[in-house]
C-alpha positions as CSV (number, residue, x, y, z in Angstrom):
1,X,67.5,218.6,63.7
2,X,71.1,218.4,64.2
3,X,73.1,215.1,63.9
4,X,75.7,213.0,63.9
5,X,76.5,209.7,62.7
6,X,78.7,206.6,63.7
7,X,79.3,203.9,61.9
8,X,82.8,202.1,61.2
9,X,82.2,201.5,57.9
10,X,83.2,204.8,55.7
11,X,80.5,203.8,52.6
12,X,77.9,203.5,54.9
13,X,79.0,206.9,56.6
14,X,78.8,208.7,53.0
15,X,75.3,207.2,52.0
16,X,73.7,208.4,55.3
17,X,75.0,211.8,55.1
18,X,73.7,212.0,51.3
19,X,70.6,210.7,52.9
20,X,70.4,213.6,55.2
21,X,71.7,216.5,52.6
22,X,68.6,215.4,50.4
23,X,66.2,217.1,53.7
24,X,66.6,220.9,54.7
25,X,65.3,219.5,58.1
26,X,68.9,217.7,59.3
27,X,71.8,219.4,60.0
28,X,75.1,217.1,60.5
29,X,77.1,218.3,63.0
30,X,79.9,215.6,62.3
31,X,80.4,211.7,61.5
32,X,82.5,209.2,63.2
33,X,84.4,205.5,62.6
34,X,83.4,204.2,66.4
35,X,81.7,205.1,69.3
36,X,84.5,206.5,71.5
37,X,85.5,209.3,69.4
38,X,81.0,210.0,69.4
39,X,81.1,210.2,73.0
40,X,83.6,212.6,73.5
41,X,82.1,215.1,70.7
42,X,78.5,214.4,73.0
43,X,80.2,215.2,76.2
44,X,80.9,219.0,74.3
45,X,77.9,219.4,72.0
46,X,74.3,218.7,71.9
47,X,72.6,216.7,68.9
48,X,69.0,216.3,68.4
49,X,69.8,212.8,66.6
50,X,72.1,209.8,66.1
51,X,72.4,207.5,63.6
52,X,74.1,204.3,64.6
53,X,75.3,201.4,63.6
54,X,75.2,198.3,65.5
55,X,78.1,196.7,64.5
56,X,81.2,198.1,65.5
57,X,84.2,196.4,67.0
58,X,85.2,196.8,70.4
59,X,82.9,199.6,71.5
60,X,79.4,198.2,69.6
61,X,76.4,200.6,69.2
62,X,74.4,198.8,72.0
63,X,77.5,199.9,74.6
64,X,76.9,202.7,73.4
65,X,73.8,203.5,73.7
66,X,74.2,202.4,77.5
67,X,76.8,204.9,78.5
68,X,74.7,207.4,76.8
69,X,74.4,210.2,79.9
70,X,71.3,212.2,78.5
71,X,70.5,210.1,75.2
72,X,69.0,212.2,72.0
73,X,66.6,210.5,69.5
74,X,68.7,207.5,67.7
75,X,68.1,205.8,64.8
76,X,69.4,202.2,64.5
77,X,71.2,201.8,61.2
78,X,72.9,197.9,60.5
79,X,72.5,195.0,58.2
80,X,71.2,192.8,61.4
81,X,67.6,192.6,62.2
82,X,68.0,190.3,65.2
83,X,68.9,193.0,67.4
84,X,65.9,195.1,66.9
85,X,64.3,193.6,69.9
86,X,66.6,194.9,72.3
87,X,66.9,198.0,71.0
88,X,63.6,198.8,71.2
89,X,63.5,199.0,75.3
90,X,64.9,202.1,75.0
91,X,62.4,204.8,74.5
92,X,64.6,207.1,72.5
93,X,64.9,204.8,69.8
94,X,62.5,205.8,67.4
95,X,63.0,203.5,64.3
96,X,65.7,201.0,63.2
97,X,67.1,200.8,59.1
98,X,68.2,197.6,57.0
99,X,71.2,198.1,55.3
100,X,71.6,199.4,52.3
101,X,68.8,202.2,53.5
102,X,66.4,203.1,51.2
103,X,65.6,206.9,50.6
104,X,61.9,206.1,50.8
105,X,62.2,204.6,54.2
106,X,65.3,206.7,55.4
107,X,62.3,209.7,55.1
108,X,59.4,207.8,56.8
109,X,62.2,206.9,59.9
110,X,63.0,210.7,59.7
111,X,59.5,211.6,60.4
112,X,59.1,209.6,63.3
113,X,61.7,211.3,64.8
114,X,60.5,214.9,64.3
115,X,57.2,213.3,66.1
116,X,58.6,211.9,68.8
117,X,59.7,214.1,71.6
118,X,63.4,213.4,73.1
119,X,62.8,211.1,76.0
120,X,64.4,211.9,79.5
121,X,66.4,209.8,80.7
122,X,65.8,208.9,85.2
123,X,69.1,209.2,87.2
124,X,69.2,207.2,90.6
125,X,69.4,208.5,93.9
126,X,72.6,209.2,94.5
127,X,73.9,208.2,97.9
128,X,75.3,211.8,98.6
129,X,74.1,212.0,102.3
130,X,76.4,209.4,103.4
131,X,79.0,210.3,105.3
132,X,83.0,210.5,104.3
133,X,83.8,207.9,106.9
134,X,82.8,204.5,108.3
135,X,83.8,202.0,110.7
136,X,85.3,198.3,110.3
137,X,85.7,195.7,113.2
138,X,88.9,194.5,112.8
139,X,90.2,192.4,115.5
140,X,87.4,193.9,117.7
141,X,89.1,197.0,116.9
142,X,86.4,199.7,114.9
143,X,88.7,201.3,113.1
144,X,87.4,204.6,111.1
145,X,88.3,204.6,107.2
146,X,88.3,207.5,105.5
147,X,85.7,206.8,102.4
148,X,87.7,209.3,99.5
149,X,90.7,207.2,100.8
150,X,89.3,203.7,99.5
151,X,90.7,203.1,95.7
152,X,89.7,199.9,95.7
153,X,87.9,196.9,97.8
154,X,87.7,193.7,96.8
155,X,85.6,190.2,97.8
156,X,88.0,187.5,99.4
157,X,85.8,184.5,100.2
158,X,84.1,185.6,102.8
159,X,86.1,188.5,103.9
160,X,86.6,192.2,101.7
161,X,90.2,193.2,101.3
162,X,89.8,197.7,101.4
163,X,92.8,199.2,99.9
164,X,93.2,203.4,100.9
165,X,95.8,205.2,100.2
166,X,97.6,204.4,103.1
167,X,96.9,200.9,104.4
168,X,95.2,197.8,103.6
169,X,92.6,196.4,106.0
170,X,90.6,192.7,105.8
171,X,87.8,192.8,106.9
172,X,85.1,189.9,107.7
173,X,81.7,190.9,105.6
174,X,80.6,190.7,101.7
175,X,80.9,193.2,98.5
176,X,77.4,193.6,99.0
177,X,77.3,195.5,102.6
178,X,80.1,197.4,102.2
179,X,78.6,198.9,98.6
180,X,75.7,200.1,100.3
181,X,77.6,202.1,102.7
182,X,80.1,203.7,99.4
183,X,78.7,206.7,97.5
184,X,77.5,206.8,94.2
185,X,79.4,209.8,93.6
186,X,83.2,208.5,94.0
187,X,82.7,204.2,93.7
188,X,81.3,202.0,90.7
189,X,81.1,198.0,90.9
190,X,82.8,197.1,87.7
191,X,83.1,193.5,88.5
192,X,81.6,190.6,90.6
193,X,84.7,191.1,92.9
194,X,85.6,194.4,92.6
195,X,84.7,197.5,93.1
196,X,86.6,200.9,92.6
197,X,87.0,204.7,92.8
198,X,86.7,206.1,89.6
199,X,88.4,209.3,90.9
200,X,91.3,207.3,91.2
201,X,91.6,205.4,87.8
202,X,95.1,206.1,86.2
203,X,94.1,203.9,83.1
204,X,92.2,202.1,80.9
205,X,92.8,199.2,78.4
206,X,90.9,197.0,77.1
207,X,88.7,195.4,79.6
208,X,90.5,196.2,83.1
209,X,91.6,199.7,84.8
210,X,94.7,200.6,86.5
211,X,94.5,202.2,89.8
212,X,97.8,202.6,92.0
213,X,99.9,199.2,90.6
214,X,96.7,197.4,90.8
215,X,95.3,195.9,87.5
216,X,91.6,195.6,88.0
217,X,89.2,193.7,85.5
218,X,85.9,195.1,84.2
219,X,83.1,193.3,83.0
220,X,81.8,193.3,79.9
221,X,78.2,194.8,81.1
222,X,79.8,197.4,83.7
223,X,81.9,199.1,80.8
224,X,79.0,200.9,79.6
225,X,78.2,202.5,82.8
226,X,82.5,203.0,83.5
227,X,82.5,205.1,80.3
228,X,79.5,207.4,81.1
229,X,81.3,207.6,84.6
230,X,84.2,209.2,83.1
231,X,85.0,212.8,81.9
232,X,86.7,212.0,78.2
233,X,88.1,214.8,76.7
């Protein structure tokens, strides 16, 4: 099986690999400090199998695991037990190691993997058929919008403020509606107010995105699905 393994902590990095040199089964691929640099090497390469640690700053191996496009077999490695819970809803998890990993049980978590056949993950419908244009009342005007246009719309009380390219238009209705008519393809809610074009992000820091001169926050629990949005190179 090929794999890679992420964990910020370099010891831990070295005793997994010797780990995996001791069985002609695993090939690593490569290792890395955090999850980031992981997800770019996943976006090129295929693995069969990830070892990961839990704890890492910023980007933590549960975010990870969440922005995972087409997740490979993973093996939980931390020092933490009271996460196993939660990481065990996810199907392609096939066994979860204390720190400091003992060989003995290293092997046993290695041949649950072989066992276990990758699981698939289920993509949503995407909401392709929609047309590029709708209609807004606006001073019982219907104005068309242009939908690739839209970089950003956010909730006002109960009126949506849509910002296109061109103009900005309030409009009376809810977050809600107007996500149901935006597709899948070009928009992502990445905050109770907000929701944006990811074709149109400029940049990211920390927790917000900047799109045009607008400074956009992002939820903690939207981030994961951001990142998997986005083409890192």
């Amino acid at each position: 099986m090929k794999c890679i393994i992420v964990d910020d902590e370099k010891m831990a990095r070295v005793i997994t690999k010797t780990l995996c040199n001791e069985l002609n089964s695993l090939e690593i691929l490569a290792d890395f400090p955090n999850a980031i640099q992981a997800m770019k090497f996943l976006n090129e390469n295929t693995v069969d199998l990830i070892f990961l640690d839990i704890h890492m700053p910023d980007f933590n191996g549960l975010d990870f695991i969440k922005a995972l496009k087409n997740p490979p077999k993973i093996i939980l490695t931390t020092s933490d037990p009271k996460f196993a819970i939660e990481a065990f809803e996810y199907d392609f998890i096939v066994d979860y190691l204390l720190k400091p990993i003992e060989s003995s049980r290293f092997q046993k978590a290695i041949q649950k993997a072989e066992n276990k056949k990758t699981a698939t993950t289920q993509t949503s419908a995407k909401k392709e058929d929609i047309s590029n244009d709708f209609y807004v009342n606006i001073d019982r005007r219907l104005i068309k919008i242009d939908l690739p246009s839209i970089y950003m719309v956010e909730a006002k009380g109960d009126y949506i403020q849509i910002k296109t390219e061109d103009k900005s238009y309030t409009v009376h209705s809810t977050l809600k509606k107007i996500e149901e008519k935006l597709p899948d393809s070009l928009f992502l809610k990445v905050h109770r107010s907000y929701i944006i074009n990811v074709k149109k992000i400029i940049d990211i820091e920390d927790n917000s995105v900047l799109i045009k001169k607008d400074v956009i926050p992002v939820s903690r629990s939207k981030r994961p699905e951001l990142m998997k949005r986005l083409d890192l190179l």
